[in-house]
N, C-alpha and C positions, 0 to 999 in steps of 0.2 A: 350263746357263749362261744368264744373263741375254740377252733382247735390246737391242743398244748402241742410244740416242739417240742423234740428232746432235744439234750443236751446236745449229741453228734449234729441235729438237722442245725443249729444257731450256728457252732464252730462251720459245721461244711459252710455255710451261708455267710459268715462274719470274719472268719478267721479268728485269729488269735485274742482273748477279750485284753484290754488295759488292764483294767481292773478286776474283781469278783466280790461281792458285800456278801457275807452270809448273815440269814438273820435267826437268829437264837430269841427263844421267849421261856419266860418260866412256866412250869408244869401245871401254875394256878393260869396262866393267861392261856396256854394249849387247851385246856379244859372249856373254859369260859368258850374262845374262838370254837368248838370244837361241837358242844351243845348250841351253838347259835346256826352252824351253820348244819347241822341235823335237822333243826326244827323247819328249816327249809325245805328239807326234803319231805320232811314228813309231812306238812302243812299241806306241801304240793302231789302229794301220794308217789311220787318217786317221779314226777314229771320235770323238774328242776332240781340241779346239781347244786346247793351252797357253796359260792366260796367268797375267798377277798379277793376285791377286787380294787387293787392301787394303781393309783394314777400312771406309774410305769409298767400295767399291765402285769401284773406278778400274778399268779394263780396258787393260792392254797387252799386245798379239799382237805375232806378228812381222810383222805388215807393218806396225804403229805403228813397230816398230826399224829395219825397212830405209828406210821414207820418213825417218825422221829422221836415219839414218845415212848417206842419200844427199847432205840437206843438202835435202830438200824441205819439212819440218817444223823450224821453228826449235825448238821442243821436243819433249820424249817426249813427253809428254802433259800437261793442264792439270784444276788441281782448282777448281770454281768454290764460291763461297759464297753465298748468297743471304739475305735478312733475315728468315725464316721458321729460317735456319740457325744466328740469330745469341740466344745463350741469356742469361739472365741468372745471375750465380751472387750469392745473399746468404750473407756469413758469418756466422755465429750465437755 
């Protein structure tokens, strides 16, 4: 698994994002996500870390679900864009 950036290391490295997507799921979908990615751990006896893993490289563990589920993270997690990100498409 990758090593996670914080927030300051992206900003030092990217500057200012365009954009920010936060993404919000219901308490029944943090649960579901939450117990799957446990069983991983446990399955693996603590040798592998459960998480999602999305095509733009997003990282959610379970302590991204518990802080958010506590109500300490107003989201699950946030996808940022930056203008390096942003492409042009011509149609032909």
């Amino acid at each position: 698994m990758s090593e996670r950036l914080t927030l300051q290391e992206i900003l030092r490295e990217n500057g200012v994002p365009e954009i920010k997507l936060d993404i919000h799921a219901t308490r029944t979908e943090c649960l579901k996500l939450r117990e799957k990615l446990v069983a991983i751990r446990d399955v693996s006896q603590g040798k592998e870390q459960g998480y999602l893993d999305i095509n733009c490289k997003l990282y959610i563990d379970v302590h991204d679900i518990d802080r958010y589920l506590s109500g300490e993270l107003d989201t699950l997690n946030e996808i940022y864009a930056f203008s390096e990100d942003i492409k042009a498409y011509e149609e032909k």
